[in-house]
C-alpha positions as CSV (number, residue, x, y, z in Angstrom):
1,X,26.6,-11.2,-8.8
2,X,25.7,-9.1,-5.6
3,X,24.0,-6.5,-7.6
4,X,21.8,-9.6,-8.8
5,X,20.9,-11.0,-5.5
6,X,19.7,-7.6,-3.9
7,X,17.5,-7.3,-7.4
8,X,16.3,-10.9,-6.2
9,X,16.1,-10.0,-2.6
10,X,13.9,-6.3,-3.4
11,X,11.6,-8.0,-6.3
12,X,10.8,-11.1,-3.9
13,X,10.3,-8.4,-1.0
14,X,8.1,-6.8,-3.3
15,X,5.8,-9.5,-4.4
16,X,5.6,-10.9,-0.7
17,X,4.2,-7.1,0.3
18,X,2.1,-7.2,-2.5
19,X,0.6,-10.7,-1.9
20,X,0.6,-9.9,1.9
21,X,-1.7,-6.6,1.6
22,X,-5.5,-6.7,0.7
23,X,-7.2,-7.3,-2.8
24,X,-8.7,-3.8,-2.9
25,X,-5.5,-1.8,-1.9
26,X,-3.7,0.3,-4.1
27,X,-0.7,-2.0,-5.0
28,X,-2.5,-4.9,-5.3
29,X,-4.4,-2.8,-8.3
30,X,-1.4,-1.3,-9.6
31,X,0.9,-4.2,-9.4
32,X,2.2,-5.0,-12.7
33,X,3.0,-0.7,-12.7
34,X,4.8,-0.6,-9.8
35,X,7.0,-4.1,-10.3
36,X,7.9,-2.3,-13.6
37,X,8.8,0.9,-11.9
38,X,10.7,-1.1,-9.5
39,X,12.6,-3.4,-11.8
40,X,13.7,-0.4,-14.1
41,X,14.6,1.4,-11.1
42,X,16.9,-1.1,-10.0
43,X,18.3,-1.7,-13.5
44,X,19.3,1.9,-13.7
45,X,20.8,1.7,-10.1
46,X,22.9,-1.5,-11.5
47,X,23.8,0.0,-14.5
48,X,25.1,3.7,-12.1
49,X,27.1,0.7,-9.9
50,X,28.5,-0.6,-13.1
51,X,29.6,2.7,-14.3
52,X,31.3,3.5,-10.8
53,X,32.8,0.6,-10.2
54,X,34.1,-0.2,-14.4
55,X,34.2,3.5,-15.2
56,X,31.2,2.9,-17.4
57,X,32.7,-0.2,-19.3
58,X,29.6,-2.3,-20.0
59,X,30.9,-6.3,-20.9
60,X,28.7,-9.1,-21.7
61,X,29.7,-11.0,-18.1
62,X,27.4,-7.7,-16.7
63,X,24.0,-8.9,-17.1
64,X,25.4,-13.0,-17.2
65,X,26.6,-12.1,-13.6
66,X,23.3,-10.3,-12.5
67,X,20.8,-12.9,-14.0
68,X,22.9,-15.6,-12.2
69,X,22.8,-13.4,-8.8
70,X,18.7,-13.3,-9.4
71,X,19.3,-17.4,-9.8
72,X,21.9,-17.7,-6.8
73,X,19.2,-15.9,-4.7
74,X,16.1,-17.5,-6.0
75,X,17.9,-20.9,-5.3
76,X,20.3,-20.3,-1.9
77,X,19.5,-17.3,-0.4
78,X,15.4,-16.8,-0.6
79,X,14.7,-18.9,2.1
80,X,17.3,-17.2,4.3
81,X,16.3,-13.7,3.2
82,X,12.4,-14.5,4.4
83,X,13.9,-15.6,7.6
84,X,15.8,-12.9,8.2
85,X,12.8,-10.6,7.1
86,X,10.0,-12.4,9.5
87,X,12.7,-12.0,12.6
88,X,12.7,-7.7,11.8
89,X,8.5,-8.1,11.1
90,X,7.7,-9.8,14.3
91,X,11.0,-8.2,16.6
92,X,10.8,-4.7,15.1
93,X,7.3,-3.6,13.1
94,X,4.9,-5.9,15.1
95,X,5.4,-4.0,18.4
96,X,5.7,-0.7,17.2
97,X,2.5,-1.7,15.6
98,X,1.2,-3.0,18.8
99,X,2.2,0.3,20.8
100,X,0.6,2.2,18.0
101,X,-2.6,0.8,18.2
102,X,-2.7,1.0,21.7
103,X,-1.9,4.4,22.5
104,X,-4.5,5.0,19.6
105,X,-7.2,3.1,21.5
106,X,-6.2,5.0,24.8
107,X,-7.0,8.6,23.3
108,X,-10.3,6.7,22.0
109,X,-11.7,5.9,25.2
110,X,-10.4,9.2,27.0
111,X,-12.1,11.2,24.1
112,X,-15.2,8.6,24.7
113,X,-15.0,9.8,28.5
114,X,-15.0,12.9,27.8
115,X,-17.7,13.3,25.5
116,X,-20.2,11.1,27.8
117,X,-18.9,13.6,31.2
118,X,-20.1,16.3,28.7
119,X,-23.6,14.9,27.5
120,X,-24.0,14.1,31.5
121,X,-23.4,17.8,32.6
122,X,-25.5,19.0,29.3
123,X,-28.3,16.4,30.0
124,X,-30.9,19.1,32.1
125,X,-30.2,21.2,29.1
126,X,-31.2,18.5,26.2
127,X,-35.1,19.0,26.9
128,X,-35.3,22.7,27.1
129,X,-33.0,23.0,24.0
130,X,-35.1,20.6,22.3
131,X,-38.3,22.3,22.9
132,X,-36.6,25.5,21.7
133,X,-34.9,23.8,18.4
134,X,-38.5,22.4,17.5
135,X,-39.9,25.6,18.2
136,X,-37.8,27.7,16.4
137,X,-37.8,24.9,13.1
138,X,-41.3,25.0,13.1
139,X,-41.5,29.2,12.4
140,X,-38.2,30.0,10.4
141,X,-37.8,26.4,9.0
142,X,-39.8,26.9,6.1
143,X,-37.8,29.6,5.3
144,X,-34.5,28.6,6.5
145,X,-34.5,25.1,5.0
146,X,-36.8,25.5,2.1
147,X,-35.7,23.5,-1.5
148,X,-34.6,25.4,-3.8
């Protein structure tokens, strides 16, 4: 029955990422694939269990006991399990996601800085390079650029 209320507890972990991400994202495209991959994933990973734990004796209270462990955590433990789950989102992803985004917009605007200190100390330079760049477009562009 434990077997079947971690399948519960990945499958509704997986359908809550699913519903959470955006409609043009990979898995919300591929979603009946990857709940397949998933679900016969964890059906082989029960069935390796099985075979550790009953030396590969397969009984007909196997699957009785998992489909009841999908029901016990459907039932008792779901609303626990999202609990539990929106605790580690908000306590553990959110401000790692937080820092990320900030040290992210930091090297932006030092980048940004940058760029602008360089355009300043290029600016005498824009009008005489310009003048040249037109110059020279005007006698080897035909050439240089010319369709094919």
């Amino acid at each position: 029955m434990a077997s079947g209320v971690l399948v519960g507890a990945v499958i509704d972990c997986l359908r809550v990422t699913i519903d959470a991400v955006s409609p043009k994202s990979f898995l919300k495209r591929f979603t009946i694939g990857i709940e397949l991959v998933i679900w016969a994933l964890l059906g082989a990973l029960t069935f390796y269990i099985l075979y550790i734990i009953k030396g590969g004796e397969w009984r007909l209270v196997d699957p009785i006991a998992q489909v009841s462990g999908i029901l016990l955590y459907e039932s008792m433990f779901q609303p626990v399990f999202r609990f539990l789950g929106k605790i580690v989102l908000y306590v553990v992803f959110k401000p790692i996601i937080f820092i990320f985004k900030f040290i992210i917009s930091i090297i932006k605007r030092i980048l940004l800085i940058i760029v602008r200190i360089i355009l300043f100390i290029l600016s005498p330079f824009r009008k005489l390079f310009g003048k040249w760049y037109s110059k020279f477009h005007s006698k080897f562009g035909k050439y240089i650029f010319k369709k094919s």
